[in-house]
N, C-alpha and C positions, 0 to 999 in steps of 0.2 A: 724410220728416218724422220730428224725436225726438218721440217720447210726450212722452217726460219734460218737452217745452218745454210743455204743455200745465199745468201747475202755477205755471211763471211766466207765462204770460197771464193766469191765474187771481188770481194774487194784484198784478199789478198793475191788472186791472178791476175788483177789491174794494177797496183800498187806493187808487189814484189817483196812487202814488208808487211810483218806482222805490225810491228809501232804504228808504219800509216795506216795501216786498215785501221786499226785500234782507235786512231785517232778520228779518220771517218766518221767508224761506224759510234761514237763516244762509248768505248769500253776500252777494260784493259786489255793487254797486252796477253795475257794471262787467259780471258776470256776466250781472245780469238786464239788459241792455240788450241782452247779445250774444247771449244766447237769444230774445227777443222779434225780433232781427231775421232771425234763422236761421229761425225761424217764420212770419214774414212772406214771406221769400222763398222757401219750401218751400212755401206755400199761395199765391204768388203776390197776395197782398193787403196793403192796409193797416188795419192793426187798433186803431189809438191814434193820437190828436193829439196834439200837444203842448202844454198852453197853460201860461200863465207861472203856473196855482193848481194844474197837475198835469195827467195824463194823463186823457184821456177818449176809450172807447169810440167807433170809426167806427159807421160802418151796418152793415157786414160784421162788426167785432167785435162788436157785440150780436146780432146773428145766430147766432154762434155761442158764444155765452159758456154757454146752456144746453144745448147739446149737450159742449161742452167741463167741463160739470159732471157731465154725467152719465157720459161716459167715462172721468173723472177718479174716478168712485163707483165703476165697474165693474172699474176699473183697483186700487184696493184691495183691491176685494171676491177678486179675480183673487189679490194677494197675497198676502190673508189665507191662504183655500183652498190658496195654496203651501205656507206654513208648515204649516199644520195637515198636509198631507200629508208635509211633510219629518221632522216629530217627530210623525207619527200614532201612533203607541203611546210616547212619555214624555211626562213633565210630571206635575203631582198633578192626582190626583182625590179630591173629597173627599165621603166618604160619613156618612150620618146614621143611626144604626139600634137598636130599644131594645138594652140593653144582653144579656139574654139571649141575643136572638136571634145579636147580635153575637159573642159569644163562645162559643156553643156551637153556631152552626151557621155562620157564614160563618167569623170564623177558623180553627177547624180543616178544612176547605177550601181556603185560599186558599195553605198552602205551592208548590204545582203550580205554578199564577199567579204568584207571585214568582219561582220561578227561568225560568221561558218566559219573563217579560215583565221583565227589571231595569231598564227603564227609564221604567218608571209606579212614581211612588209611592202609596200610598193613607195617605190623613188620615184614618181612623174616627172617629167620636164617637159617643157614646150617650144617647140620651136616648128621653125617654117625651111631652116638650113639644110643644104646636104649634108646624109646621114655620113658622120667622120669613119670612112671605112677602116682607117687604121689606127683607132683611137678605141676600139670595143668597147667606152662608154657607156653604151644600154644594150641591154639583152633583146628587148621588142623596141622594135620601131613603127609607127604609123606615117605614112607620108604620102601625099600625090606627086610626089615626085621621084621615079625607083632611082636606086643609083644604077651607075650602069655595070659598075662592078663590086666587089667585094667579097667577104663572107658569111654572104648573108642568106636564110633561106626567105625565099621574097613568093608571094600569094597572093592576090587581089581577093579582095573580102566586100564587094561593094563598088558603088560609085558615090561621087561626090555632084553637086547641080551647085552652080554658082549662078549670079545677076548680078545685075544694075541695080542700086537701091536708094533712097533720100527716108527722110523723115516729112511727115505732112506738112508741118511749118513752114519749113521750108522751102515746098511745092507750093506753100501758098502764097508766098513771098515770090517766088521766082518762076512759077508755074511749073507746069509737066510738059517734060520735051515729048515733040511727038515724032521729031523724025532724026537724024543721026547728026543733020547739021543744027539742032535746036543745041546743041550740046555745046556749043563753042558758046555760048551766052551762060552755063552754066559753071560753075566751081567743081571740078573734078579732082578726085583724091585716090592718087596711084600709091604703087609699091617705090621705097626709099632705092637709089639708080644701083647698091648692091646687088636688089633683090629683084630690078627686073628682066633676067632670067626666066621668074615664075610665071609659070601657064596662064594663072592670071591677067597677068600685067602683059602677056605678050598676046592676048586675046584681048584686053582691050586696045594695045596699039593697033593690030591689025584691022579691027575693027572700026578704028576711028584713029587715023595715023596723025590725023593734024593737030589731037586734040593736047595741050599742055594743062600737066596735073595743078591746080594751084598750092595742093600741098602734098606731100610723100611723106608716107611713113611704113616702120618696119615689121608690122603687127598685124595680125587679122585684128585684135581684140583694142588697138589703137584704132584702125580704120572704123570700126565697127561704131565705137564711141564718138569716133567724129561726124560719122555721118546721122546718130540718135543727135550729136548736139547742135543739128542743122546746119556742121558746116559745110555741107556738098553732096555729093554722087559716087558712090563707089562701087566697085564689085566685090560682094559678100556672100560665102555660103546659105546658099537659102535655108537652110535650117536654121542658121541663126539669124537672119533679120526676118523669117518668118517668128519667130520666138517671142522677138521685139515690137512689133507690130510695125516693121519701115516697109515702107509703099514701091512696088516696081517699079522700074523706070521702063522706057522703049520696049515691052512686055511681047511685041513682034518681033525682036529679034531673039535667032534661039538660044536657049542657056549654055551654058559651057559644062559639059558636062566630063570630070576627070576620074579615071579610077583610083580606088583608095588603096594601096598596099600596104600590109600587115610583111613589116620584117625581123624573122629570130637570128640574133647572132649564132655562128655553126656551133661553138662552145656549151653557147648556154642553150642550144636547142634537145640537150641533150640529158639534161637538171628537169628532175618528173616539177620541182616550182612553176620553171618557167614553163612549162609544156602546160602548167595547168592552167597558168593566167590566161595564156595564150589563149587556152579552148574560152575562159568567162569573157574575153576581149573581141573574139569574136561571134557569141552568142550577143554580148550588148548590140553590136554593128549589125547583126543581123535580124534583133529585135525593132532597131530603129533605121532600118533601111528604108523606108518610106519620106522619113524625116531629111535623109541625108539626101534622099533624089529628088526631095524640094517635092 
């Protein structure tokens, strides 16, 4: 017996018509007729009558139409599993991750991984937004902030250590606050009003409720740069203004410290690629987890 005729039974017990299956399946007409009888006589049965409004299922053919469905399911599933093991390390994968982290701790890591692996590419993006749960847009995601639902499978790999930060110039111009009302004299630089939502930004209102940002912006990697260009105070992943060399501020009060999650879309958690980023993605974070807890 061919498998393969198992596809034309299929589509002429759903269809009723040799022409449509034909059409379907793109052959002729001619084809499927000469499959269905090869099939016939390799199972020793008859499986379709003939009438003058079309074909219809015997006794024996509906007997096995759903067993001939579900071999037909397993028989895909069988070639997916090929393919994925034929090109198990190429293809893209595409990863989501805020922008600091991005570029100061997985990019300069990931030279190693591109010459071992030329055959994955990686899509990065960066963002600080919620992950678009019905958008499957990226395969992994990185974020402190989980969603609360989706399809996503979600792991904490880490924590993240945030502060208060300035540039020296700046401290030298305007001094070093030392106590929590010194800050209302100072230029403080929050998150843009979309984005204060974020852990961040609702850790330093609580903190300091009275305090008005003089300037908002959308970006770890804008905040970041305005606070190197002395124009204020903000809270930045200590990894990265430790990086830079910017000075703490208020170094008595405790850090904000958020867990980091690593999320694989359910789809592509299932792609030997994305399964294997995943494991270098989270070898880098766990290399630099000192880094990241400030």
């Amino acid at each position: 017996m061919d498998w393969n005729d198992l596809k034309f039974f299929l589509a002429v017990a759903e269809s009723r018509s040799l022409s449509a299956a034909s059409r379907r399946l793109g052959v002729s007409t001619s084809t499927v007729s000469r499959r269905i009888t090869a099939l016939e006589q390799a199972l020793g049965l008859s499986l379709f009558r003939h009438h003058f409004d079309g074909y219809e299922l015997t006794e024996a053919g509906m007997k096995l139409q759903m067993p001939a469905e579900q071999a037909e399911t397993s028989l895909k599933a069988f070639e997916r599993s090929a393919k994925d093991s034929s090109d198990t390390l190429s293809g893209t994968v595409r990863i989501d991750a805020p922008e600091l982290l991005g570029q100061q701790i997985l990019l300069p890591n990931l030279a190693g991984f591109l010459q071992d692996h030329p055959g994955i590419q990686l899509d990065i993006r960066s963002s600080v937004r919620p992950v678009q749960l019905a958008s499957q847009q990226s395969d992994i995601v990185l974020r402190i902030v989980p969603p609360e639902r989706g399809s996503y499978r979600m792991r904490s790999v880490g924590k993240v250590a945030f502060g208060l930060y300035a540039n020296r110039d700046y401290l030298e111009i305007h001094g070093q606050p030392s106590t929590a009302g010194d800050l209302q004299s100072h230029r403080m630089i929050g998150w843009s009003e979309e984005l204060r939502y974020l852990s961040m930004s609702v850790w330093l209102d609580e903190l300091f409720p009275d305090l008005q940002p003089a300037m908002r912006l959308s970006s770890f990697t804008a905040q970041q740069t305005a606070v190197e260009s002395g124009l204020g105070i903000a809270v930045l992943p200590c990894f990265a203004a430790n990086r830079t060399g910017l000075v703490p501020v208020l170094e008595d009060i405790p850090r904000l410290a958020l867990d980091l999650w690593l999320l694989v879309q359910d789809q592509a958690a299932k792609t030997p690629r994305v399964q294997f980023v995943k494991g270098c993605l989270m070898k880098i974070l766990t290399e630099n987890a000192t880094h990241l807890e400030g």
